[in-house]
N, CA, C and O atoms as a Tripos MOL2 file, in Angstrom:
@<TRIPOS>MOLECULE
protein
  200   199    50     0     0
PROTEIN
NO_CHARGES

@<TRIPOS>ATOM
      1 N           0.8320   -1.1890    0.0000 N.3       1 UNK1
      2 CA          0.0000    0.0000    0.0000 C.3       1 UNK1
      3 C           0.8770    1.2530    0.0000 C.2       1 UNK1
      4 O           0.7130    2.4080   -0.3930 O.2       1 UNK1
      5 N           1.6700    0.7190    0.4720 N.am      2 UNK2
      6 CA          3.3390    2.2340    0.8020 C.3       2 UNK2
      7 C           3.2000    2.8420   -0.4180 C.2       2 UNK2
      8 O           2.6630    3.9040   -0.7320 O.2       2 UNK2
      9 N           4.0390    1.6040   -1.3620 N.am      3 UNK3
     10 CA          4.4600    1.6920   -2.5250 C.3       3 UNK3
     11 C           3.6770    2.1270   -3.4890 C.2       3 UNK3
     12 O           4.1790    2.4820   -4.5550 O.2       3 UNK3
     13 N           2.3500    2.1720   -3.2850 N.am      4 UNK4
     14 CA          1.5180    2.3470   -4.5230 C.3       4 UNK4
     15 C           0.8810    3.8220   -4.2820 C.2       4 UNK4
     16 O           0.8710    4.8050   -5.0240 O.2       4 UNK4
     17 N           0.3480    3.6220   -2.9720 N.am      5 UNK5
     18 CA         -0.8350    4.8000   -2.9170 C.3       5 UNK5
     19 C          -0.1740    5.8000   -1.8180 C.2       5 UNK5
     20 O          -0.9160    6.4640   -1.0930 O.2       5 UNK5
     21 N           1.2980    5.8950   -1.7080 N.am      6 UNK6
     22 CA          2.4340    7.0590   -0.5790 C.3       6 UNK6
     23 C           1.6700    6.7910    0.8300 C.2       6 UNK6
     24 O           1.7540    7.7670    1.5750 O.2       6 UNK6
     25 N           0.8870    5.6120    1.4120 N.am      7 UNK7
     26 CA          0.0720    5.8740    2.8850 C.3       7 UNK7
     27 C           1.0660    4.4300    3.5400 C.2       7 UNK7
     28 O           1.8360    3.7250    2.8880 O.2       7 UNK7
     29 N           0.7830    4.3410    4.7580 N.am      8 UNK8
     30 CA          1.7210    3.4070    5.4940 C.3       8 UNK8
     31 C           0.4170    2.9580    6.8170 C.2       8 UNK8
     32 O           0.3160    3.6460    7.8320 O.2       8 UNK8
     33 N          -0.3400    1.9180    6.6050 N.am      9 UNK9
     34 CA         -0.8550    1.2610    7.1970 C.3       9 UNK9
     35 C          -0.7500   -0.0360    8.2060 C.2       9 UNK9
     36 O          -0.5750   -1.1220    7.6540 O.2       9 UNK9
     37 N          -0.8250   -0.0140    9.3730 N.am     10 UNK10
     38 CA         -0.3770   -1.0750    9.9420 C.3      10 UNK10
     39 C          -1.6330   -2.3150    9.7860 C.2      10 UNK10
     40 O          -2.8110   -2.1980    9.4480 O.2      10 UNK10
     41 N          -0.9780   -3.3070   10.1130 N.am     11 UNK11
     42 CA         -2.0120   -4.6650    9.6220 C.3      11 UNK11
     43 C          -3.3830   -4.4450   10.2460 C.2      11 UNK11
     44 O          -4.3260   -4.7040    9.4970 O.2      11 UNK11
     45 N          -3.6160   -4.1100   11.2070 N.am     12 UNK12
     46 CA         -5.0250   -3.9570   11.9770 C.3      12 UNK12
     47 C          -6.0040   -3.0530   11.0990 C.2      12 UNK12
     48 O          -7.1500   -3.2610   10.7010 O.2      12 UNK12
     49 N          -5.3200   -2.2040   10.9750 N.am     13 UNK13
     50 CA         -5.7310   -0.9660   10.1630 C.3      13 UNK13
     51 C          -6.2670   -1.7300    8.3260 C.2      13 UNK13
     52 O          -7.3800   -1.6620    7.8020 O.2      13 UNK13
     53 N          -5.1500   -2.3070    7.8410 N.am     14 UNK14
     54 CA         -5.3130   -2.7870    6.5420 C.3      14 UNK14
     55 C          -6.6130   -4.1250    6.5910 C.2      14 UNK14
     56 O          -7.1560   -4.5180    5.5580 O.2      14 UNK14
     57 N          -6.8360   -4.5000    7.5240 N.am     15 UNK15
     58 CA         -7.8330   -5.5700    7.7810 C.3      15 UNK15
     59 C          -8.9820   -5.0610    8.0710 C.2      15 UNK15
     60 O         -10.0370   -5.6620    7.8670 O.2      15 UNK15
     61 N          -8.9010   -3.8460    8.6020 N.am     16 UNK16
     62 CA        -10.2240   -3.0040    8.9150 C.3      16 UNK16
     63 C         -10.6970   -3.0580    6.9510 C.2      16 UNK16
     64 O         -11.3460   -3.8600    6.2800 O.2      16 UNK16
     65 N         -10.0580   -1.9310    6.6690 N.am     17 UNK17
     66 CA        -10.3210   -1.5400    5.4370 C.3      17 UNK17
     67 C         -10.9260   -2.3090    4.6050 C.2      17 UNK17
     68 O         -12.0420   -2.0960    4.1300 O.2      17 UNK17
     69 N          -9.7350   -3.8850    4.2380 N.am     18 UNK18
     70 CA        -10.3540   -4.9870    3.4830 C.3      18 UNK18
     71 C         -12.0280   -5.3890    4.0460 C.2      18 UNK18
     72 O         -12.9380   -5.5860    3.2400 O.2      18 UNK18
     73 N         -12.1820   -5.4500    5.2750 N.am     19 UNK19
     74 CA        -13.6730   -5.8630    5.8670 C.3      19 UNK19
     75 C         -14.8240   -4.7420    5.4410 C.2      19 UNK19
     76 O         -15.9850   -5.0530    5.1750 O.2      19 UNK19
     77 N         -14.3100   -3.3930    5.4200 N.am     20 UNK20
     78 CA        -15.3090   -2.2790    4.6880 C.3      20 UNK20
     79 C         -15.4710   -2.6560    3.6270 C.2      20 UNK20
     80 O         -16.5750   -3.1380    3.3750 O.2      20 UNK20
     81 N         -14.5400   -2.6030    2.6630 N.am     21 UNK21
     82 CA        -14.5760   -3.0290    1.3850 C.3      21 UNK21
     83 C         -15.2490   -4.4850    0.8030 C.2      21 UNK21
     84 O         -15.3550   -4.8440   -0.3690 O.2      21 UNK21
     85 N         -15.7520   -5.3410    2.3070 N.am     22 UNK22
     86 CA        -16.2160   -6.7720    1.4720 C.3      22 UNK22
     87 C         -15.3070   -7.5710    1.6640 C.2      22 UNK22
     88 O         -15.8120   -8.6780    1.8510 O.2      22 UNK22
     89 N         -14.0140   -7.6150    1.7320 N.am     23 UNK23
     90 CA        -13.5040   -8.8300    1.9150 C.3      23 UNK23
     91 C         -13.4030   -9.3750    2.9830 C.2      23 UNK23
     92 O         -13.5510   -8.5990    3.9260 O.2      23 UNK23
     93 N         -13.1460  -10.7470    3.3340 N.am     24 UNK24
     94 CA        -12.6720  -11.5720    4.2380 C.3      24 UNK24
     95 C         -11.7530  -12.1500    4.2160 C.2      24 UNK24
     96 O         -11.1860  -12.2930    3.1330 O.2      24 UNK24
     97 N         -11.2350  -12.7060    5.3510 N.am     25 UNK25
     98 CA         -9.4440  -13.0850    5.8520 C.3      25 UNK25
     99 C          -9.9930  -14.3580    5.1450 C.2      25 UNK25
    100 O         -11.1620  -14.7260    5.2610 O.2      25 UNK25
    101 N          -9.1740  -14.9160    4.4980 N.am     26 UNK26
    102 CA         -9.0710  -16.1510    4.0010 C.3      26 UNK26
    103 C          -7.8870  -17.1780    4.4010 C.2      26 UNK26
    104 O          -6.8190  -16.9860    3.8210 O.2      26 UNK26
    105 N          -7.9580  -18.3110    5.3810 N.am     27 UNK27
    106 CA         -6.9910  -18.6100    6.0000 C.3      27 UNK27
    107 C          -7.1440  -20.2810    4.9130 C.2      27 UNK27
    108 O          -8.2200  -20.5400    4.3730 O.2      27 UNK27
    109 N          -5.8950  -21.2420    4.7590 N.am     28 UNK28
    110 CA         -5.7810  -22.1870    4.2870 C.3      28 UNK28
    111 C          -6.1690  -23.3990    5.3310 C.2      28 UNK28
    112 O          -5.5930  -23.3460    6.4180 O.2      28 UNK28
    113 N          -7.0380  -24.4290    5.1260 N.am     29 UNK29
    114 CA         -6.9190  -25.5010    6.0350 C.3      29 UNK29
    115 C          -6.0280  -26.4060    6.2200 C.2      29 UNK29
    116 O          -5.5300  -26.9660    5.2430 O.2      29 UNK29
    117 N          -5.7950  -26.6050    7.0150 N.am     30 UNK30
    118 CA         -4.7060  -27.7670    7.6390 C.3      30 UNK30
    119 C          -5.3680  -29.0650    6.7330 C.2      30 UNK30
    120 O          -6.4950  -29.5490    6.6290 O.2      30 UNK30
    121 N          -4.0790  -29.3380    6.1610 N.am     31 UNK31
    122 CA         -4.3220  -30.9570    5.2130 C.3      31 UNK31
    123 C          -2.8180  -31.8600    6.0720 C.2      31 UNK31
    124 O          -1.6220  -31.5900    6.1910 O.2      31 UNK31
    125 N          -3.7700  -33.0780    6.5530 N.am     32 UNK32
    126 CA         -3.1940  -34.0780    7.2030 C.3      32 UNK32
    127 C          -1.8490  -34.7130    6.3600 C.2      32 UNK32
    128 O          -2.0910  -34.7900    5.1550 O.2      32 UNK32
    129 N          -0.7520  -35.0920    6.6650 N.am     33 UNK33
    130 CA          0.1780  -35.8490    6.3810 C.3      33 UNK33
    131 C           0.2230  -36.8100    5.8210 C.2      33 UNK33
    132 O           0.5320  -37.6630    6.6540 O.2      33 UNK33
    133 N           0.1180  -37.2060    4.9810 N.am     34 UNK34
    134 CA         -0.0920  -38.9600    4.3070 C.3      34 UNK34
    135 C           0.5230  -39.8410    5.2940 C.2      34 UNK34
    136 O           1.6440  -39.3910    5.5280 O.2      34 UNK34
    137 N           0.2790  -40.9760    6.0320 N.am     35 UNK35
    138 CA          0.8130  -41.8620    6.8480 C.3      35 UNK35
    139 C           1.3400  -42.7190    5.9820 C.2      35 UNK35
    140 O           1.2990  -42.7210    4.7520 O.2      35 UNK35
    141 N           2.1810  -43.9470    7.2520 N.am     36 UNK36
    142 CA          1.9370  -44.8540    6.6820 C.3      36 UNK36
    143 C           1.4690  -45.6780    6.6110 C.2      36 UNK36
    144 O           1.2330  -46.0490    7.7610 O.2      36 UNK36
    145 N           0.8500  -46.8110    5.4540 N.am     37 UNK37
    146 CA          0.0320  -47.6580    6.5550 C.3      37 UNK37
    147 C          -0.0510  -48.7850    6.9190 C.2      37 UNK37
    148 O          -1.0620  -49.4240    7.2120 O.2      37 UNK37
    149 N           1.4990  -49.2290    6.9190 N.am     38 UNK38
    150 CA          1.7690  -50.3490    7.6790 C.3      38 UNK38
    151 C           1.6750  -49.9630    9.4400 C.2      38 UNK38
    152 O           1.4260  -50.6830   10.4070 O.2      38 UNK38
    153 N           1.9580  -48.6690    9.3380 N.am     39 UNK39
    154 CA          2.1290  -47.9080   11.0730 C.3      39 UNK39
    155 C           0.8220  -48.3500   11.1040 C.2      39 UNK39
    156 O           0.4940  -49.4570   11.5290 O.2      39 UNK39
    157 N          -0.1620  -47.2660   10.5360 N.am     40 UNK40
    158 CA         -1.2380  -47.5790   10.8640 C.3      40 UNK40
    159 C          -2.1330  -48.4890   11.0340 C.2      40 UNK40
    160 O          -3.1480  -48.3090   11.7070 O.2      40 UNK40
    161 N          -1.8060  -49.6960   10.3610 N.am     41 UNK41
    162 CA         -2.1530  -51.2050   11.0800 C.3      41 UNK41
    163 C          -1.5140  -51.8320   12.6650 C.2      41 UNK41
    164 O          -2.0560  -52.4830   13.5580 O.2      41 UNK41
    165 N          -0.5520  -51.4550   12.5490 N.am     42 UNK42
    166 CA          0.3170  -52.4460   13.5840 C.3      42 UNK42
    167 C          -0.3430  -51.2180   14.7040 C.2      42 UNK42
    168 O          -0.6930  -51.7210   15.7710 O.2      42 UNK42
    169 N          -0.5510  -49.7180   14.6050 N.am     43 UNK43
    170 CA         -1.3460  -49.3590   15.4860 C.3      43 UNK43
    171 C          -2.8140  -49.6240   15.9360 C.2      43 UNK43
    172 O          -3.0440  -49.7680   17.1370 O.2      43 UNK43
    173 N          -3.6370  -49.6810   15.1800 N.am     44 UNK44
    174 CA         -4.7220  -50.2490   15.5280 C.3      44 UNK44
    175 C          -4.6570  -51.7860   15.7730 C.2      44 UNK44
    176 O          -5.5850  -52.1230   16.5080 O.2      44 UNK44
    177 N          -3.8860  -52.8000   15.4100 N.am     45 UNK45
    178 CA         -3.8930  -54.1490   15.9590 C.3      45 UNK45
    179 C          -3.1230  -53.9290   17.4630 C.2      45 UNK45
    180 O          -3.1610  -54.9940   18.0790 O.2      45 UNK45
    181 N          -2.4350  -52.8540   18.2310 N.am     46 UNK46
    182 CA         -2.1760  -52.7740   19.7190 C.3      46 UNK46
    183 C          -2.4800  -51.5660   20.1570 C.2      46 UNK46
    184 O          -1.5390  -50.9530   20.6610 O.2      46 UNK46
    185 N          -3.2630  -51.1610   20.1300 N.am     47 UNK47
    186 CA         -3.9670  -49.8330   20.6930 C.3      47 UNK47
    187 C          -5.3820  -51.0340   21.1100 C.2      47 UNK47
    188 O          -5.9080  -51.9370   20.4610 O.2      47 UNK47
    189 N          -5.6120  -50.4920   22.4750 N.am     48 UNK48
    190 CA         -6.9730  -50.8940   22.8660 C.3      48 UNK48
    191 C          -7.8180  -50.6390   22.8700 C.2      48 UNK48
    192 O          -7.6660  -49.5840   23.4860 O.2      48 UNK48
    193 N          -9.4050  -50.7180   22.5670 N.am     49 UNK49
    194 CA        -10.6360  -50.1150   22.4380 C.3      49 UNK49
    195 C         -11.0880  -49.4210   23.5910 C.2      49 UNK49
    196 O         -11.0180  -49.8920   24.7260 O.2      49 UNK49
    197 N         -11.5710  -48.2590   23.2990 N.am     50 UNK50
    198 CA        -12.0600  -47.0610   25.1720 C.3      50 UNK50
    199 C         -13.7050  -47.5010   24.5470 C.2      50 UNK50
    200 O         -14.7130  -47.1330   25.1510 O.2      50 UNK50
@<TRIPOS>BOND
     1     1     2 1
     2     2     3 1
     3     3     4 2
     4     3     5 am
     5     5     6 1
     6     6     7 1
     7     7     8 2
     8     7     9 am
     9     9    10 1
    10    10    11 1
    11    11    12 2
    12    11    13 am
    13    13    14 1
    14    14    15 1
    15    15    16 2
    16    15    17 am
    17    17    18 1
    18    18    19 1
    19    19    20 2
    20    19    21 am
    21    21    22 1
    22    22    23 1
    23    23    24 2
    24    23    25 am
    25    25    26 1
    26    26    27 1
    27    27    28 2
    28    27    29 am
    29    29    30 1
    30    30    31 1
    31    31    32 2
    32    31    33 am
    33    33    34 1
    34    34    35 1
    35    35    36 2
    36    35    37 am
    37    37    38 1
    38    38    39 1
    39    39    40 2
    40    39    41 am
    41    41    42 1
    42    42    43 1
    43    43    44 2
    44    43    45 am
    45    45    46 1
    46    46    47 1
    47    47    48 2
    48    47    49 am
    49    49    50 1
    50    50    51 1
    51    51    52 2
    52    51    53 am
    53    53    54 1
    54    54    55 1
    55    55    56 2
    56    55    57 am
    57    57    58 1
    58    58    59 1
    59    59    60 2
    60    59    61 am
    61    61    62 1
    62    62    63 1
    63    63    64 2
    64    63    65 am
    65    65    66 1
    66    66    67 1
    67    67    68 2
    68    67    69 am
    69    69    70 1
    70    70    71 1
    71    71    72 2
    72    71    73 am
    73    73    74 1
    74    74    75 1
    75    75    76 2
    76    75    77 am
    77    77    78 1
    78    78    79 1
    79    79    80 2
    80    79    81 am
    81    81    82 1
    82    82    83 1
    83    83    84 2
    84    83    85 am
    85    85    86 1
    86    86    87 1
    87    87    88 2
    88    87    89 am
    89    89    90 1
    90    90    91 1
    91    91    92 2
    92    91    93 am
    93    93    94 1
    94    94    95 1
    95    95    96 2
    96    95    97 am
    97    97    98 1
    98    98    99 1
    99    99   100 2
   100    99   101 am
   101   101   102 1
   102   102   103 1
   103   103   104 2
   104   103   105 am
   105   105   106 1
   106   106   107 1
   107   107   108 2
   108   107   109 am
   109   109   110 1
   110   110   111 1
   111   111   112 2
   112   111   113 am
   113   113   114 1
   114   114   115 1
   115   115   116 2
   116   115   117 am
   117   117   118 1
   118   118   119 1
   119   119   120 2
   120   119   121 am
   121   121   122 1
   122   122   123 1
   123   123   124 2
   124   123   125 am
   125   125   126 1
   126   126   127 1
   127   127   128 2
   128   127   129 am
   129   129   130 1
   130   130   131 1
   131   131   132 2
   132   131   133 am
   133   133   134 1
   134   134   135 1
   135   135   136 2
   136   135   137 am
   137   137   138 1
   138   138   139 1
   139   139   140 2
   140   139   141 am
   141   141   142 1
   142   142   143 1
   143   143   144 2
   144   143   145 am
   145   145   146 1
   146   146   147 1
   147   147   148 2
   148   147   149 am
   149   149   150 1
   150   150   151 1
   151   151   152 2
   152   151   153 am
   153   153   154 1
   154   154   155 1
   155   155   156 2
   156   155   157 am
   157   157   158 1
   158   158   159 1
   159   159   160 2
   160   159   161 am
   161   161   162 1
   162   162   163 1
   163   163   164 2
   164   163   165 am
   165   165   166 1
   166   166   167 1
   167   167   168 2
   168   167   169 am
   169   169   170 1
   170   170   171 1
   171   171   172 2
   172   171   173 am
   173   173   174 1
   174   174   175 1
   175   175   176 2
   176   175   177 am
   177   177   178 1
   178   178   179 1
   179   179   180 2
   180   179   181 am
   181   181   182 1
   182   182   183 1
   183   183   184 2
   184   183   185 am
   185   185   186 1
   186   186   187 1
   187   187   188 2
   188   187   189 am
   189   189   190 1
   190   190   191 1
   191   191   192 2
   192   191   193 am
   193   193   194 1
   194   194   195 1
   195   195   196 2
   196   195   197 am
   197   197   198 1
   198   198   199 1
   199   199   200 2
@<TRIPOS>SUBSTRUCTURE
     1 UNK1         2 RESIDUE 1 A UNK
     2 UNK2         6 RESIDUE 1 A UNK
     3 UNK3        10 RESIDUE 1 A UNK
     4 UNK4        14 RESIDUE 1 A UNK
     5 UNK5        18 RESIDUE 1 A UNK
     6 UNK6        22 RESIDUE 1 A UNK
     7 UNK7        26 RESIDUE 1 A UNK
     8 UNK8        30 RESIDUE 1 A UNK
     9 UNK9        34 RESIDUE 1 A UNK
    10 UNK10       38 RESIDUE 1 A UNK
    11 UNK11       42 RESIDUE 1 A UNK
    12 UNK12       46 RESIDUE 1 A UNK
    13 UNK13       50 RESIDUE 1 A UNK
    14 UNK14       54 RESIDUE 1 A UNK
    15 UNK15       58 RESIDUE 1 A UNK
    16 UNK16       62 RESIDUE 1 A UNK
    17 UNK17       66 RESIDUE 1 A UNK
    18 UNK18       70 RESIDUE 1 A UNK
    19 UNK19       74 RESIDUE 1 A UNK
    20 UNK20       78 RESIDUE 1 A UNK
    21 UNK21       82 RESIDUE 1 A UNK
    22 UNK22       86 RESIDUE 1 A UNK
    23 UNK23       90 RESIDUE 1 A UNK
    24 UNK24       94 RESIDUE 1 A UNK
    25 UNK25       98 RESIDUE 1 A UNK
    26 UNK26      102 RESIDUE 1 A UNK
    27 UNK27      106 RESIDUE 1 A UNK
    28 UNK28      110 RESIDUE 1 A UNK
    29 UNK29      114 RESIDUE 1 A UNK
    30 UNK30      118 RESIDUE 1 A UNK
    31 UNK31      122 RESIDUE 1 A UNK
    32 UNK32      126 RESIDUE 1 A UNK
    33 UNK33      130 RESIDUE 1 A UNK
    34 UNK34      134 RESIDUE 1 A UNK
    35 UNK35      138 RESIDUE 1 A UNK
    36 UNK36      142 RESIDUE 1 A UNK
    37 UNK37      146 RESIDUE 1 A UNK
    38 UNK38      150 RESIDUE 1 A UNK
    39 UNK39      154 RESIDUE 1 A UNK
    40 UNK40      158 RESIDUE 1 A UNK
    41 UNK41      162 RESIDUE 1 A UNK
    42 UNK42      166 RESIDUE 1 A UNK
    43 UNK43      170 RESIDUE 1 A UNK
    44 UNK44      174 RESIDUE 1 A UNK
    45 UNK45      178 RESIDUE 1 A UNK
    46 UNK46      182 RESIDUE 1 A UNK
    47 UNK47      186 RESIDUE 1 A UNK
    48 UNK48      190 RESIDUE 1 A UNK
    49 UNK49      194 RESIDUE 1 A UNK
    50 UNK50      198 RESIDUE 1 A UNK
């Protein structure tokens, strides 16, 4: 915003603005790890049922 329009906004401030304007924070979801799944057998054959 510096660079373009000469103003110097701190993040609180720039998040205000985007929310006047309509937008929303768009955050990425957490995507799980591929296992493996030999682990994941030999875990469920000694893990005990609650």
């Amino acid at each position: 915003m510096q660079q373009t329009f000469q103003i110097e906004l701190k993040v609180r401030q720039c998040q205000r603005l985007m929310k006047k304007l309509g937008f929303t924070l768009q955050k990425p979801r957490a995507v799980p790890a591929p296992g493996d799944p030999d682990a994941k057998e030999a875990f469920r054959k000694t893990s005990t049922k609650t």
